[in-house]
N, C-alpha and C positions, 0 to 999 in steps of 0.2 A: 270019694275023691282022694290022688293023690295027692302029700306033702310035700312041699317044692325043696326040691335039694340044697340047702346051704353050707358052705367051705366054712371048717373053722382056722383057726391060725395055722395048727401043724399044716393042712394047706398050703399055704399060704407061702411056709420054708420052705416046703419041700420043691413045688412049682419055682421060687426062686434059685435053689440050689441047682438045677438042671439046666436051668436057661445060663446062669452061667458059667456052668463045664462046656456047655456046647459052644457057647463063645469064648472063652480060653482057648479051641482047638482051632477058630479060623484068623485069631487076632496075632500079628507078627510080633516076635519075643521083645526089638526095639522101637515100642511106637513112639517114641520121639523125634525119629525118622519123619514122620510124618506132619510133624508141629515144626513150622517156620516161626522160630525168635525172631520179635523185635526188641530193639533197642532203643534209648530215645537218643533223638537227634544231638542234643548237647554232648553226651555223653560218646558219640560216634564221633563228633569233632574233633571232645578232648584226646580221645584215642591216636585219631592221625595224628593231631598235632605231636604225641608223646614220640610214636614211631618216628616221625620226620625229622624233630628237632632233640629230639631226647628229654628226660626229665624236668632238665633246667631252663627250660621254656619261659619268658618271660613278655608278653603281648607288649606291644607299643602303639601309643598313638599316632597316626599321620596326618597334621593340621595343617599340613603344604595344599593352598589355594582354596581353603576354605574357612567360612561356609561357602558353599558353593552359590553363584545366583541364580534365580528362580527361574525356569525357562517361559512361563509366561508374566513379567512384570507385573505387577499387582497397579491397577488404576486408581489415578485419584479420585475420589467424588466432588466432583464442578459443582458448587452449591449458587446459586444465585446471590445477586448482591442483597436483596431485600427480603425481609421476612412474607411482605405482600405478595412477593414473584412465587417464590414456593409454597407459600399457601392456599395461593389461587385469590389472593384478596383482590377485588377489581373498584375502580371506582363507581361511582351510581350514573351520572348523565354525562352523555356530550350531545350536543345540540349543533347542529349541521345547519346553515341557512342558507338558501337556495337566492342570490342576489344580481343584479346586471350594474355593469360599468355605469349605469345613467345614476343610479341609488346609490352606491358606495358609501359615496360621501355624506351624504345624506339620511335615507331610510338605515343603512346599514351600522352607519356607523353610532345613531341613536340606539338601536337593537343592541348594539355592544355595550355601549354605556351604562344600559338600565338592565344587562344582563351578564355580561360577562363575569363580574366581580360575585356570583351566584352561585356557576354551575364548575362541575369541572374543567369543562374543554369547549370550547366554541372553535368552527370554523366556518370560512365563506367562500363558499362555489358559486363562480363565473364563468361564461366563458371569456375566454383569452383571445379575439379576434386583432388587438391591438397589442402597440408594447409598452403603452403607458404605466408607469411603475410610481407614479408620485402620487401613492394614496395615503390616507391619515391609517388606515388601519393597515395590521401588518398581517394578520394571520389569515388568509385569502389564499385558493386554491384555485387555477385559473384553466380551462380545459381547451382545449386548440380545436375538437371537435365543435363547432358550433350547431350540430344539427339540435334542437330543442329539445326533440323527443328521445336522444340519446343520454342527454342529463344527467337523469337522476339514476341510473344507471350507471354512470360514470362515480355519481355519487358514494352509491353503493360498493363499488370495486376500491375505490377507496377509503372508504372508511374501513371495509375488509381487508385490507392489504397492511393497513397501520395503527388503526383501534381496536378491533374484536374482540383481542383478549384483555383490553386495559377497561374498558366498560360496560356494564352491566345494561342501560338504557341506552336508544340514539332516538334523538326526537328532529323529525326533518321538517323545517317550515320557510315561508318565503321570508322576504323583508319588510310584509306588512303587517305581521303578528306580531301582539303586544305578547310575552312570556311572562307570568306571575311566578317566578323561577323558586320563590320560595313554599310555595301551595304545590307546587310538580315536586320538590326534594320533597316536601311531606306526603305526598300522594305514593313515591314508588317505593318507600322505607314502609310501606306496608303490604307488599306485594312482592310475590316469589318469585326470582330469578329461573326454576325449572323448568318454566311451562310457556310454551310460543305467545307472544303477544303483537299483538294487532291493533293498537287501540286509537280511536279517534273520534271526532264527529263525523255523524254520516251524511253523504252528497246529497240535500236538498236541493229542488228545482232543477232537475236536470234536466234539460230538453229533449222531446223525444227524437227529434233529426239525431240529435246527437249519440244518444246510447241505441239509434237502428245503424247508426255508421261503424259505432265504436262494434258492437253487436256482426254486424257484416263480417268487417275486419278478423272479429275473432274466428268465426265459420271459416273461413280459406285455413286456420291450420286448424282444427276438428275433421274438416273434410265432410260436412252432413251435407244432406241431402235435402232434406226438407228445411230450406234458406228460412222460409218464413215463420216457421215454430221455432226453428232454433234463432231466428232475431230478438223476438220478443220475450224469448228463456234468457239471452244474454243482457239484453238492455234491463231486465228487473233482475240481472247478477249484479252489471256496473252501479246500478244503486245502491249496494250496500259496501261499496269501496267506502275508504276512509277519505276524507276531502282534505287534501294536501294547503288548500288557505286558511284551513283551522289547525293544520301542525298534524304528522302522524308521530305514536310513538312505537317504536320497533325492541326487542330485547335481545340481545347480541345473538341468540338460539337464529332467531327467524335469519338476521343479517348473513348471517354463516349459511345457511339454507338457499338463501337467495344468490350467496356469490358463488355456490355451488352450480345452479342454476340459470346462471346471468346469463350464456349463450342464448336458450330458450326464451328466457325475457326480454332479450335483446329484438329474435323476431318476432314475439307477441305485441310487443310497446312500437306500434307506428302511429297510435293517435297524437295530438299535440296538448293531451289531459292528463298532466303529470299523476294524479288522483287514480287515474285508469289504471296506467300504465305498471304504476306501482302495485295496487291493487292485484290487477293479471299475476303480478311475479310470485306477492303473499301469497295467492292462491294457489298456484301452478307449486310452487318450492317448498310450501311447511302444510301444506294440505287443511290454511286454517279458512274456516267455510266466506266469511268476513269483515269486516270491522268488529271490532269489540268496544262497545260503547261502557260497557261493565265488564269488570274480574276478578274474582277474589272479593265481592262487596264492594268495590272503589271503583267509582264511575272519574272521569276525566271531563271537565265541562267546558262546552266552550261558547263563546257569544259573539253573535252576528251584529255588527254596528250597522245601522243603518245610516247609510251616506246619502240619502237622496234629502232629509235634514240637515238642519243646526243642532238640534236634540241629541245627538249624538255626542257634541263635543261638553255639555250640558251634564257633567258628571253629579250632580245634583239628584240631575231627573232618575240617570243614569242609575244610581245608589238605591233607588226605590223597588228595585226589580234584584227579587231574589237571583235569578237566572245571572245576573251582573256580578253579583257578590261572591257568588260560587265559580267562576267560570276561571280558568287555568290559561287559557289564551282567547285573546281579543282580538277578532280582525273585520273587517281592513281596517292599518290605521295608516292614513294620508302623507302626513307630515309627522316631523320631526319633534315638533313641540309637542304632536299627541301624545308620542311615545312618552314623553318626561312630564306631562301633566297626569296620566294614567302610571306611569310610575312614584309619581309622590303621593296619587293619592292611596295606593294597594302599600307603598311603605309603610305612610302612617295609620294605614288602618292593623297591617300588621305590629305596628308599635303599640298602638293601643292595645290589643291584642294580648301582647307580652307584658306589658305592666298590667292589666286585670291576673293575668295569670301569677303573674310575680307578688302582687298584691293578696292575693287567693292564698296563695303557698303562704305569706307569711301570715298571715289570720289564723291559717288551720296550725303552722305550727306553735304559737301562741297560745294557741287553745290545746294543743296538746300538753305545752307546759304549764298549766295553770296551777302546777305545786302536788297532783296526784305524784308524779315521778321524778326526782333527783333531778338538777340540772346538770347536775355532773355526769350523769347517766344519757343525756337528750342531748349534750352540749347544744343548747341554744341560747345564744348569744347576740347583745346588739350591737349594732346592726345586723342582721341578717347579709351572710356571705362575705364578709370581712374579716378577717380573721382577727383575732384575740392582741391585745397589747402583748409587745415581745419580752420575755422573763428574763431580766440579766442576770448575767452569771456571776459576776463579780460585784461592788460598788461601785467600779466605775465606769461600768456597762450602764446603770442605772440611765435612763433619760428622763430631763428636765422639764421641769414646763415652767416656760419664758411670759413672765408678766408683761403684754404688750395693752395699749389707747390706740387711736384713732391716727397719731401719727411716729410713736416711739418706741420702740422697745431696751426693756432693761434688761441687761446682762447678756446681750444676745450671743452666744454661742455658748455659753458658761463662762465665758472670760470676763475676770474680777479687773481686767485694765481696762474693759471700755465699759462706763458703768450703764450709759446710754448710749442710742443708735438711731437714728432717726431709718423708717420704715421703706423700700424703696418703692417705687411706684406699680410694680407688680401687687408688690404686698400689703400699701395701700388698698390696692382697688379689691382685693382677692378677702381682704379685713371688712370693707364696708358692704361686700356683697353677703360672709357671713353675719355680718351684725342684720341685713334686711333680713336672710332669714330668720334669725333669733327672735326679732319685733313679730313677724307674721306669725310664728308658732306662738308666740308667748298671749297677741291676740286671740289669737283661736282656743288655747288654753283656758285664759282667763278673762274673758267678754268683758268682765267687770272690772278690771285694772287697767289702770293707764299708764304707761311707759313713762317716767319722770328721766332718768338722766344713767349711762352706765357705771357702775357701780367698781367692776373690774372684770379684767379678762386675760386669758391666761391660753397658750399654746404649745402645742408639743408635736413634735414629729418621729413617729415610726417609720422606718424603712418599710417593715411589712407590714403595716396596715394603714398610714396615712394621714392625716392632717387631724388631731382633735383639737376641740376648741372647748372651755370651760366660759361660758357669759353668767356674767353675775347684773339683774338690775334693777334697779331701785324703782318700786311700781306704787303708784296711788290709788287708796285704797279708800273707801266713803263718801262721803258729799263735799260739798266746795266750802260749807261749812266748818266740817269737821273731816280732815284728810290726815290720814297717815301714809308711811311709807313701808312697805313689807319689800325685803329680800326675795328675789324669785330667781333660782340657779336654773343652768341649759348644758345641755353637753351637746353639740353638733361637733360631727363626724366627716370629714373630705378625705373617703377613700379614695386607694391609688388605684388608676382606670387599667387596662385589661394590658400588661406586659405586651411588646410587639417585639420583634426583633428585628433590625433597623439591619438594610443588607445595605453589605458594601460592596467592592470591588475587591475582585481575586490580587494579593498581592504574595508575593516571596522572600525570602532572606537571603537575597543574592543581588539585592542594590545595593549599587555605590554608593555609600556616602560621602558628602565635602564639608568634612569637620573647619568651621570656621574660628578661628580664635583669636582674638583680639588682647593686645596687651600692651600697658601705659609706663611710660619708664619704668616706674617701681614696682615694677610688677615684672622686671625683666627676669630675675631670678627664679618666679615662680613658672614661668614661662620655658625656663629651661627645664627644668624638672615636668612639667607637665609632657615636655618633647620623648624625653626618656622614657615618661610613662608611656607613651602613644607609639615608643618603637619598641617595648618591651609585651605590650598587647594588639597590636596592629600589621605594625611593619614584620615582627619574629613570625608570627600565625599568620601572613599572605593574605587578611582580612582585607575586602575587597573595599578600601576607604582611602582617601588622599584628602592630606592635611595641610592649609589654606594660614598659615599666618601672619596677622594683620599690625601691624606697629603703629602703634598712635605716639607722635612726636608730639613735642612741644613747639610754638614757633620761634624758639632760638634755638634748637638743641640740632648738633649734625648729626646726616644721614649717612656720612662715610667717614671711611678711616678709623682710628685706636679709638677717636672719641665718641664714637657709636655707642648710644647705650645698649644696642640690641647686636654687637658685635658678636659675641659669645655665639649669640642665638643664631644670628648664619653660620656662622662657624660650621654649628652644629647641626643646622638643616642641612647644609651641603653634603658633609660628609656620608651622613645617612643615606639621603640621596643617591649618593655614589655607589655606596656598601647596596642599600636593596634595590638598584637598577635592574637590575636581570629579571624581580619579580614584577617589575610594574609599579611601583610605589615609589613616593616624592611629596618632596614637602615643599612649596613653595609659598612664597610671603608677597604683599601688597604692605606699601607704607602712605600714611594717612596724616595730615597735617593739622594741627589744633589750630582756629583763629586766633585773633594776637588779645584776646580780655582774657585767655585761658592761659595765658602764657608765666603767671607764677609757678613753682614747683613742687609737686608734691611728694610727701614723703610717705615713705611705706606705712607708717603709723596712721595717719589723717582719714583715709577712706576703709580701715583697717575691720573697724568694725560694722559696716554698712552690709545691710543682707545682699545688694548688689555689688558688682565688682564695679561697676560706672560710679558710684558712690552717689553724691548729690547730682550729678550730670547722667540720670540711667535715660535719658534720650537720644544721648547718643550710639545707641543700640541701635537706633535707625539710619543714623548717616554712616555707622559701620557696615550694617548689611547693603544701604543702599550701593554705596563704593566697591564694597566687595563683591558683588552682586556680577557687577560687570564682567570678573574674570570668569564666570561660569556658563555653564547652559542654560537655557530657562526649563529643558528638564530634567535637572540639576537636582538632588534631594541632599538637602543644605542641615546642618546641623549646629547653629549657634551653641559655641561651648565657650568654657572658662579656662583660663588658665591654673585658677587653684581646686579646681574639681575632679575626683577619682570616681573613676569609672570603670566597670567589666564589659566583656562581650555581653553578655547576656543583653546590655543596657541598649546594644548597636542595634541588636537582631529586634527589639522591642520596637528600635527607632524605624526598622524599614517592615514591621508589620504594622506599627499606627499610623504611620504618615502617609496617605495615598493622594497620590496627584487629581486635583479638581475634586478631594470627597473631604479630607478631614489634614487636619495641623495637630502634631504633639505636643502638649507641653506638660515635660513631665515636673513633678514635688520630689524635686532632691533634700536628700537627707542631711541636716546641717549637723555636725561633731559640736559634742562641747569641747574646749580645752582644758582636759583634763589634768598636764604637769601641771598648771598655772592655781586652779581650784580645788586640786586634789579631792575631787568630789566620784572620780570615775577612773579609771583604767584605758591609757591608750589602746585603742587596736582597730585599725583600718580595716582589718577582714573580718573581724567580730562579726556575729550576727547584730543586727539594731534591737535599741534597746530604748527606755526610757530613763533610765539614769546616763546614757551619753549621747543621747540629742532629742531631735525632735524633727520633723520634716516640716521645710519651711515654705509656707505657701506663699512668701512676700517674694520671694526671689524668683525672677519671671525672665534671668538670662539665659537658661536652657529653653531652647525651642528647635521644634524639625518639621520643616515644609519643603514644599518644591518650589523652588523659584517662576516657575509660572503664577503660580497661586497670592507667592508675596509680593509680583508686580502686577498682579488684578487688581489686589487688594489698595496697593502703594497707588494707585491710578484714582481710587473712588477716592481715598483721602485727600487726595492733591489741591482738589480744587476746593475743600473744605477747610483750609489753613495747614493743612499738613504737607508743605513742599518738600519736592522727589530731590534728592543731593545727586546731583550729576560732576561733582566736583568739589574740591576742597573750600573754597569760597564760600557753598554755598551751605555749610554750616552753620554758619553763625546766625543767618535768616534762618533755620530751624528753629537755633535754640531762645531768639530773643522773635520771634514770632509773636502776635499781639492777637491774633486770628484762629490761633491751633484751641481745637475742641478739648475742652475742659477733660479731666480724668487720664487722657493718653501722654505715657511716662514710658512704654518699652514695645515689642512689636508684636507680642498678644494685645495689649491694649488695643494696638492698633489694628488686629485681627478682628477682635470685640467692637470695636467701634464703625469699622467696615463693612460690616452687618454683608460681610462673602456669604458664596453658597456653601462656602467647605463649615465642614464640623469642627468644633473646636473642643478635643478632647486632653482634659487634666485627671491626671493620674500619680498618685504616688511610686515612687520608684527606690527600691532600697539599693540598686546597684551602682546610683550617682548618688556622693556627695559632698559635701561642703564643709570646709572648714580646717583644709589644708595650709592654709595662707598664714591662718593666727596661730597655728601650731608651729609652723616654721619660724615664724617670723618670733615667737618666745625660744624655739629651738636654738636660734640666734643670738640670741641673747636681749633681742628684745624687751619692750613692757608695751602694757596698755594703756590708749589714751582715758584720761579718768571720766569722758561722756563720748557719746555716737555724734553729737551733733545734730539729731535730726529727729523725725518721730520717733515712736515707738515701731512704729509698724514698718520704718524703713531698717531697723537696726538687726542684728544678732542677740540671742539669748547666750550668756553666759554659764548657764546652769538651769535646773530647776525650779522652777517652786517650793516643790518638798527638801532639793536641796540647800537651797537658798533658807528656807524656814530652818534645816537641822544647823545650819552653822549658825545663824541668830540663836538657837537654846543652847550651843555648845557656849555662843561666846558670852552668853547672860549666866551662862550657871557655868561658872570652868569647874564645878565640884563633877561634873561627869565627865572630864578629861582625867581624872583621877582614878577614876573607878577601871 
């Protein structure tokens, strides 16, 4: 064989060296020729530009009409108002009940009572053949169609039209079914909103005439042929419809199905068997084969009352039958009393119910804390669900506990001036109800001791958790013989019941008010100055208020001329007057006449230091408002003010969001000033914030008040004939105040709100933006002094100072070795 030829390197050159002489001879001498440069684009820019403008080329910016705007607007996203809407949260049940004009009043409106307060939504479909409108209930849906078998149909399109997407369950029944509305909330909270439902009790006893009729009917739209297989296939279909007198329940899936549907439904439903007819549509629209007796494990029960008995009404008998105890809806029920006798007796047995359970839970958690685990770790705590005594934050957060007996207590509020207090009749009754329980726990405790006599008792009140009570009491111990007495302590607990929030009426801060102001000669001066205040906060800022003031003369003193003591004061209303015309505001006055026992004079000093401006006469707080009363409207929102009281806006706007006509009356706790040149204990300053070293808010002063005058002439009408006579005139003052007949305790026109026992609320409130104490500051500004006693109670006078203040100048003035220091 030959060996195969292989090339070494010189090959290899030399075949290279020849291939490229030959291509040297065909390749053109400039192949660059043939090579198209690029350039990059920046650089071709910079170029022009150089040619164009020459070297010195300097770019500028051009910001004329920009940024430019977007040529399609960027949209906003419309978010729903509620987190529910966008979620898709819906509620569980609305309950539809199918009722006639004859039962309204009646069957229906028992249905409402023992149900409505249950479910989410209740309504009642009638028809509307009439146009009687004076029914007790309101929420009735009334249909102009009267044909019968159109109905529930009608039904249908409207609960589709205005529920679907707000609830999860519709439960349709007539108005003889009793609803166990809180066994149905626990039945559907276990069962899923996905999936069609159909559920009901099935139509027992049907008659056969009746499902070969209903059965016929359906064959004309099938179109069969063979009438008589297809009767007896339909009549054992209509058996397994849900029976509309036991209640169906539907799940918003099916509802939407069927109002999709409803044309078709419309001509399948000509029998007068609601049961049927409904039935047909479930079938025909959600393709569910049924009734659904069971779903999900949760069956729906319902019981058949037999009416052809008394045994029936016999909830007794009734209780012995599982079938009874388990059943969700009850029907027929005849009358109205059945409805609320079968409703107390399903409430309290669900009451029971709840305290076994509640009683359960707190056994197992007792035993959970039997000291294996920390209680600080478990926090469990007694009571059970009460929350913890509140931790002060300072000492004088600290809360007390008030040594009270059977009719007194000591030191009640903490106050070292009333040492005693006698108990009022609330608290009375509210003391011996917990002393009975004390005695029953203390029997049950100890079988073998006998209650001898209380020992001591002691209370305290939490805002957050409630009433405790500490019983201490002396128990006999041994034979009759030989008896001792042993000590045996209690702590009972009157937790606060479940917060509600009390709805009122929509109001705004765009009432008028009619500031009323009343003022006694000596007080003419403080009267002017209060004017000035009210055009410097009122009248300057267009605040939509007009000011009412009232002169209280004496019966010799004149009403005109130089010797007017309230001269000045028109003066000075008028002009104003004049000045803010254009905006609507005026100051106008009423003058008021004292009977002739009233007729000595007083001087600025005498009623100087009285928490009231009325001083010893604060009943005339009601012949004031009644007199002034007259120049207003009765819906009028009236604002009894002072003349020595400072006040802001903030205090007006306060006054037309508390006070609502026929619901509630303000009465706010203005803030009293000490006078501080006089005691040197404080720092003047009216705008200061409040404090404790320059006043204290004084709950005795009860001349700030704001109603409507409808309200304080309902109120002035119940008192009238109870010794508190209406002042329709200056006369008839004096039968006010020397009245032998007027109820005990009423001194100003809360009193008289209080004692009125009106349907309006009566709310007191602290207020830092009114207060008191203008008067005795001016009046030393003057050059005044102080009378050396009030005259009168404690409780009717001013604080001069402190306690703590009052205590540091007693050690200043016992030890002057620290005025030294």
């Amino acid at each position: 064989m030959r060996r195969p030829c292989a090339l070494s390197r010189n090959h290899y050159f030399v075949i290279g060296l020849v291939l490229g002489l030959v291509l040297s001879c065909y390749i053109p001498q400039n192949i660059w020729d043939l090579v198209q440069q690029e350039e990059c684009p920046q650089e071709v820019a910079e170029n022009l530009l150089i040619e164009r403008f020459g070297q010195d080329f300097e770019p500028h910016l051009n910001l004329i009409n920009k940024p430019l705007a977007a040529k399609k607007p960027v949209k906003n996203v419309l978010r729903p108002r509620y987190y529910s809407s966008e979620l898709g949260i819906r509620e569980k049940l609305f309950i539809g009940v199918l009722t006639s004009q004859e039962n309204i009043n009646g069957l229906a409106t028992a249905f409402n009572r023992t149900v409505a307060h249950l479910v989410n939504k209740i309504k009642f479909f009638m028809n509307a053949d009439s146009v009687k409108t004076n029914y007790e209930l309101k929420n009735i849906v009334g249909f102009t169609d009267t044909r019968e078998s159109r109905r529930p149909f009608h039904v249908i399109k409207y609960i589709a039209d205005n529920y679907i997407d707000d609830y999860d369950y519709f439960l349709l029944v007539p108005d003889t079914v009793y609803v166990d509305a809180r066994k149905l909330n626990a039945l559907l909270y276990h069962m899923s909103i996905t999936f069609d439902l159909y559920m009901g009790g099935g139509r027992v006893g049907v008659a056969a005439a009746d499902g070969a009729a209903a059965a016929g009917s359906e064959l004309n739209y099938d179109e069969s042929n063979d009438s008589a297989g297809a009767a007896a296939a339909a009549s054992q279909s209509d058996r397994n419809y849900c029976d509309l007198e036991a209640g169906i329940l539907l799940s918003s899936s099916v509802i939407r199905k069927m109002n999709n549907n409803l044309d078709r439904c419309v001509r399948m439903g000509i029998t007068n068997d609601h049961s049927v007819n409904i039935g047909r549509c479930v079938k025909y629209a959600s393709r569910v084969a049924g009734c659904q007796e069971t779903f999900q494990g949760m069956r729906q029960y319902s019981y058949a009352l037999n009416t052809k008995t008394r045994k029936y009404k016999d909830l007794s008998i009734l209780a012995k039958e599982q079938a009874f105890l388990n059943a969700t809806t009850i029907y027929p029920v005849q009358t109205a009393e059945d409805f609320y006798r079968l409703h107390a007796y399903h409430s309290k047995q669900h009451l029971e119910l709840a305290q076994q359970r509640g009683y359960a839970l707190e056994q197992k958690s007792y035993r959970i804390a039997n000291g294996s685990i920390s209680n600080k770790i478990l926090e469990i705590r007694w009571p059970l669900g009460v929350a913890p005594p509140s931790a002060p934050e300072t000492r004088h957060d600290m809360l007390i506990w008030q040594l009270i007996n059977g009719t007194h207590s000591f030191f009640p509020h903490g106050q070292a001036d009333h040492a005693v207090a006698p108990l009022s009749r609330i608290e009375s009754l509210d003391f011996a109800k917990i002393l009975e329980i004390g005695l029953q726990y203390a029997a049950q405790k100890y079988p073998k001791l006998r209650y001898h006599s209380l020992h001591s008792a002691y209370r305290k009140f939490d805002a957050t958790r409630g009433m405790d009570y500490q019983l201490h009491f002396n128990m006999n111990a041994g034979t009759d013989s030989q008896q001792r007495l042993l000590l045996k302590s209690f702590e009972i607990v009157k937790p606060l019941g479940r917060v509600e929030v009390v709805h009122s009426p929509y109001v705004t801060e765009s009432t008028r008010i009619a500031l009323l102001v009343p003022a006694f000669e000596h007080q003419a001066s403080d009267a002017v100055d209060f004017v000035s205040q009210y055009e410097r906060i009122c009248m300057h800022n267009q605040d939509n208020t007009f000011l009412l003031l009232i002169f209280i003369y004496r019966p010799s003193s004149p009403s005109k001329g130089d010797d007017d003591p309230f001269k000045a004061l028109k003066t000075l209303a008028l002009d104003l007057s004049t000045k803010y015309k254009t905006d609507g505001s005026r100051i106008a006055w009423v003058s008021i006449r004292l009977p002739d026992h009233m007729s000595a004079p007083v001087s600025s000093e005498d009623w100087l230091l009285y928490a009231s401006m009325y001083g010893p006469q604060r009943l005339l707080s009601l012949a004031v408002a009644d007199l002034a009363l007259t120049k207003l409207g009765l819906d009028s929102l009236v604002l009894m003010a002072t003349p020595g009281m400072l006040f802001q806006t903030d205090f007006l706007n306060r006054v037309r969001m508390n006070t609502i006509q026929g619901f509630q009356v303000y009465a706010p706790i203005g803030f009293q000033l000490y006078p501080c040149s006089w005691a040197h204990f404080c720092k003047e300053c009216d705008t200061c914030d409040i404090s404790q070293s320059s006043g204290y808010f004084d709950r005795q002063n009860h001349d700030v008040i704001a109603f409507y005058s409808r309200d304080y002439v309902a109120a002035r009408k119940l008192m009238d004939p109870l010794g508190l006579p209406i002042i329709r005139n200056d006369q008839d003052i004096e039968e006010l105040l020397q009245s032998t007949k007027r109820p005990a305790g009423i001194e100003s026109i809360l009193d008289m709100f209080v004692a009125a026992q009106h349907s309006v609320h009566i709310l007191r409130a602290i207020e830092p933006h009114l207060r008191f104490g203008l008067a005795v500051r001016k009046h030393l500004g003057r050059g005044g002094t102080l009378p050396p006693s009030c005259g009168a109670t404690a409780s009717q006078c001013i604080h001069l100072a402190s306690r703590k203040q009052i205590g540091d100048a007693i050690i200043r003035y016992e030890d002057r070795s620290i005025l030294h220091k």
